[in-house]
C-alpha positions as CSV (number, residue, x, y, z in Angstrom):
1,X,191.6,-103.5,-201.7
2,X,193.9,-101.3,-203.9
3,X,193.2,-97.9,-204.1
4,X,190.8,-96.2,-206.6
5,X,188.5,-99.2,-206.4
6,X,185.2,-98.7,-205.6
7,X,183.7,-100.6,-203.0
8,X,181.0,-100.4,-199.7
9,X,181.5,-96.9,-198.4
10,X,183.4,-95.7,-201.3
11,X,182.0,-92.5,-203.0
12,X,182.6,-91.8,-206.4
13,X,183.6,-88.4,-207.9
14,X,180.9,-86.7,-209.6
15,X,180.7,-87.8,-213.5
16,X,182.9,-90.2,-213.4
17,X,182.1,-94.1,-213.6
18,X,183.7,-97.1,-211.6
19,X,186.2,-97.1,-214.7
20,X,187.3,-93.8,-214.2
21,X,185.6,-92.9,-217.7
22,X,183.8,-89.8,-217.5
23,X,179.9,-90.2,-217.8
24,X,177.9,-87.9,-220.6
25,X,173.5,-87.8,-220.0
26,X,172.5,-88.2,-223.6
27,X,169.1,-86.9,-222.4
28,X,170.4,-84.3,-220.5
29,X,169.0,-80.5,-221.4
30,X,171.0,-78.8,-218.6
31,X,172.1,-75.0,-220.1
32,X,169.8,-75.2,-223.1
33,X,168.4,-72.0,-223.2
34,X,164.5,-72.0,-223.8
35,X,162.5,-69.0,-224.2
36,X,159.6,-67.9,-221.0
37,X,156.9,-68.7,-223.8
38,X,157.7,-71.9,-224.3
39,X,158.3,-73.2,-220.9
40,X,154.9,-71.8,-219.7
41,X,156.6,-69.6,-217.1
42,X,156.2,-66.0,-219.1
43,X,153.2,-64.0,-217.7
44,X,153.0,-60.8,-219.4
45,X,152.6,-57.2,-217.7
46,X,150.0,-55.7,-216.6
47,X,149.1,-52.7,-219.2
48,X,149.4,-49.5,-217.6
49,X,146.0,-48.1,-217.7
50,X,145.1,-50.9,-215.6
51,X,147.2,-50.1,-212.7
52,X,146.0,-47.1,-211.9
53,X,143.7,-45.7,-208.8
54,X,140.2,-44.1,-209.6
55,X,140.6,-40.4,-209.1
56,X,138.5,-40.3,-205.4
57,X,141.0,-43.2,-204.3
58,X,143.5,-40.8,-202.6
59,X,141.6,-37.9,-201.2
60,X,139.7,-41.2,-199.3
61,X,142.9,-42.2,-197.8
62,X,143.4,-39.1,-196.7
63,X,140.3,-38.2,-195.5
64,X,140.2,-41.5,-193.4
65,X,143.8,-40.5,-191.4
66,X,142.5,-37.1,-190.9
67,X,138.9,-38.9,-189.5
68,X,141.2,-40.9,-187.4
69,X,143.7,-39.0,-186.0
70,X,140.5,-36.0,-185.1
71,X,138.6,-39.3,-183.7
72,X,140.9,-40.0,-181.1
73,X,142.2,-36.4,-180.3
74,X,138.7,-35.1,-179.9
75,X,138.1,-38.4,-177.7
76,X,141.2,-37.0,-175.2
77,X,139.7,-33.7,-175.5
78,X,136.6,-34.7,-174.0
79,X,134.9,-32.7,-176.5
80,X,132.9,-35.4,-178.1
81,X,129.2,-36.8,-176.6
82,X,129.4,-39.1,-174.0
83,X,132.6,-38.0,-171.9
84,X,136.0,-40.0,-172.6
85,X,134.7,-43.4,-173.8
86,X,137.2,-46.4,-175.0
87,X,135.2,-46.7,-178.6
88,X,136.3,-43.6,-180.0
89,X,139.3,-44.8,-179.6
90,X,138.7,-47.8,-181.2
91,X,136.8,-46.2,-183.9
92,X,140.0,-43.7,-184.7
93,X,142.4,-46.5,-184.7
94,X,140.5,-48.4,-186.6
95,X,139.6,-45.8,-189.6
96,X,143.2,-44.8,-188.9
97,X,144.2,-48.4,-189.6
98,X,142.0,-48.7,-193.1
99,X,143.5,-45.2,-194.4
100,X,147.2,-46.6,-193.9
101,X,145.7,-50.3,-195.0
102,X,144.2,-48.3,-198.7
103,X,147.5,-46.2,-198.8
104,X,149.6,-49.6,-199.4
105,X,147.4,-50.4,-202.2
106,X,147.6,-46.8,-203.9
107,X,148.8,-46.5,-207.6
């Protein structure tokens, strides 16, 4: 076999043909800039208004840490009914948990 030919087990440079010609895609639209619009991929923002929190949104998140955190301090304190019991606890971390879970989602 002479050299340059193609054959089993040969690879071929990229764009170029068993001639040695370089091969052109006449259907080829690679770099032609089209616009978000037209390719359906554009989603437009979110106005701002929308976006926001209701007013009551953060004094809740706080008021849910502060419930938690007293929760399971009290609990240790043995100050609340029923001795040292495992649901306050529970109950703390879990308010605790849904303050930090609404802070996330505060805008």
């Amino acid at each position: 076999m002479a050299k340059g030919s193609s054959g089993p087990g040969r690879v071929q440079r990229k764009g170029t043909s068993a001639s040695g010609r370089t091969t052109v895609k006449s259907t080829s639209r690679v770099g032609r800039y089209t616009a978000p619009e037209e390719s359906g991929r554009y989603t437009p923002p979110v106005p701002r208004g929308v976006r926001r929190s209701p007013r009551w949104y953060g004094p809740l998140v706080l008021l849910l840490m502060v419930v938690g955190v007293l929760a399971i301090i009290l609990n240790y304190m043995t100050v609340l009914p029923g001795s040292v019991s495992a649901w306050y606890l529970v109950g703390g971390l879990v308010v605790l948990f849904l303050g930090f879970l609404m802070a996330t989602r505060y805008r």
